[in-house]
C-alpha positions in Angstrom: 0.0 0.0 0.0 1.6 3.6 -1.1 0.6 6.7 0.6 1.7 9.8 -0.2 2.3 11.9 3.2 1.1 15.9 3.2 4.3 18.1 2.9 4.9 20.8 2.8 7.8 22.7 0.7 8.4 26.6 -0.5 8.3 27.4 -3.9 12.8 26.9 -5.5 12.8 30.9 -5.3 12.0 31.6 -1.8 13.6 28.5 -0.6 16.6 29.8 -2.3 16.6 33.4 -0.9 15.8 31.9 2.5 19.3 29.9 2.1 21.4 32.7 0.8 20.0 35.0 3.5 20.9 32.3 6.2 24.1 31.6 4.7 25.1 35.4 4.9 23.9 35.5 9.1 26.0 32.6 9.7 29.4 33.8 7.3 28.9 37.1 9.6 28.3 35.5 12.4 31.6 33.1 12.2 33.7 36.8 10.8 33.0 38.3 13.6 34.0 35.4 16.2 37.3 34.6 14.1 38.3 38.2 14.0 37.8 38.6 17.9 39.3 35.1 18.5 42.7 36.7 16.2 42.3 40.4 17.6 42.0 41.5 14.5 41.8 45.1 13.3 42.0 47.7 10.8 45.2 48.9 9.5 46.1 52.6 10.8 48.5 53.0 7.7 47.6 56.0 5.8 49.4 57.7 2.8 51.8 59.8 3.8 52.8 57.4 6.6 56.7 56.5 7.1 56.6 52.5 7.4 60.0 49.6 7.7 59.4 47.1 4.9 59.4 43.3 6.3 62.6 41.3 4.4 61.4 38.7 2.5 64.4 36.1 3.2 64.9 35.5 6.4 68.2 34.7 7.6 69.2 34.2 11.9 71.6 37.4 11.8 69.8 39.8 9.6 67.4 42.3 11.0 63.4 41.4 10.1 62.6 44.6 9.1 64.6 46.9 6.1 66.9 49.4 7.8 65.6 52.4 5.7 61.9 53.8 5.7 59.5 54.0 3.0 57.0 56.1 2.5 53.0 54.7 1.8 52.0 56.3 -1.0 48.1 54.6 -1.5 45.6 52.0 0.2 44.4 49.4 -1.8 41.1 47.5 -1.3 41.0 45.5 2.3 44.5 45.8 3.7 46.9 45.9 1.0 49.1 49.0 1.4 51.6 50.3 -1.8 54.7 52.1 -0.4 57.5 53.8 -2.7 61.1 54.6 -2.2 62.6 56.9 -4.7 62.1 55.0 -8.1 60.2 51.7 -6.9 57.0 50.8 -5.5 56.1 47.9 -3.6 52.6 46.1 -2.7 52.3 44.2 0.2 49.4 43.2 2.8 49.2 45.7 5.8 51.0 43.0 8.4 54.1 43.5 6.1 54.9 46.8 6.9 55.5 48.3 10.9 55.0 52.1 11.2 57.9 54.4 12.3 56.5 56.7 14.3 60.2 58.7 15.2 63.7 59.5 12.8 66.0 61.1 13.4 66.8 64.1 10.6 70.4 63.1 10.2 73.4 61.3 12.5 74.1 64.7 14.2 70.9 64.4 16.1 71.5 61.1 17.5 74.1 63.0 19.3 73.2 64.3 22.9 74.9 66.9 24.7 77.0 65.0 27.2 77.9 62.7 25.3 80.3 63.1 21.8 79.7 59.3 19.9 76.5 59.0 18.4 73.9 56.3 21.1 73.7 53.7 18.1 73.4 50.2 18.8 76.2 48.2 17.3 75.5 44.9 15.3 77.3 41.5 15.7 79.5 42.2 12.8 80.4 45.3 13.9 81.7 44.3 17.8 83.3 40.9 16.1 85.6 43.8 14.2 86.3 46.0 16.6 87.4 43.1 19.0 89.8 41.2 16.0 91.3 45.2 15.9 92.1 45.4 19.5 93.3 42.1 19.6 95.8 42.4 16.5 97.2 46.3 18.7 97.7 43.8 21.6 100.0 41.1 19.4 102.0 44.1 18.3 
């Protein structure tokens, strides 16, 4: 014996919409908990901004950032941030590039009054060769 039980279904276009709209809700919904999971947030690069380029090859010894600033010239759509240097320009995502909020104008200012030798910090390289120096004025 077949039977057909009553159902009851909404017509393929509403059932559709009803899907899409429930499908954006939950989309949101997850967004919002990943991005406050991650502490996400908006970039506060804006052109005009002085930023430190991350290197791309990273190597134990060499610093993570570019020593010299660049300067953000546009925003892109989301977080992608263009920078240019003198005759080149560079597209990266926001996490790419760390704000410099401080430079000096030139070496003379890293000078302070009581003291005569500029207050830079010296890298591994650079104590390495002042160390082999004073050892090779001791073997003389």
């Amino acid at each position: 014996m077949k039977t057909n039980l009553p159902q009851f279904s909404l017509p393929p276009s509403r059932k559709r919409k009803y899907v899409k709209e429930r499908d954006t809700k939950v989309k949101q919904k997850n967004k919002y908990y990943a991005d406050k999971r991650n502490k996400a947030k908006a970039s506060a690069l804006r052109p005009g901004d002085k930023v430190l380029v991350k290197q791309q090859m990273r190597i134990k010894l060499v610093h993570r950032f570019r020593q010299f600033p660049e300067v953000v010239s546009r925003k892109l759509k989301g977080s992608m941030v263009t920078v240019r240097h003198k005759d080149r320009t560079l597209t990266r995502d926001a996490s790419h590039f760390k704000p410099v909020l401080a430079l000096p104008l030139s070496h003379d200012d890293l000078r302070t009054p009581g003291n005569s030798r500029p207050s830079t910090r010296t890298t591994t390289a650079q104590t390495f060769e002042s160390s082999r120096k004073a050892a090779a004025k001791i073997r003389q």
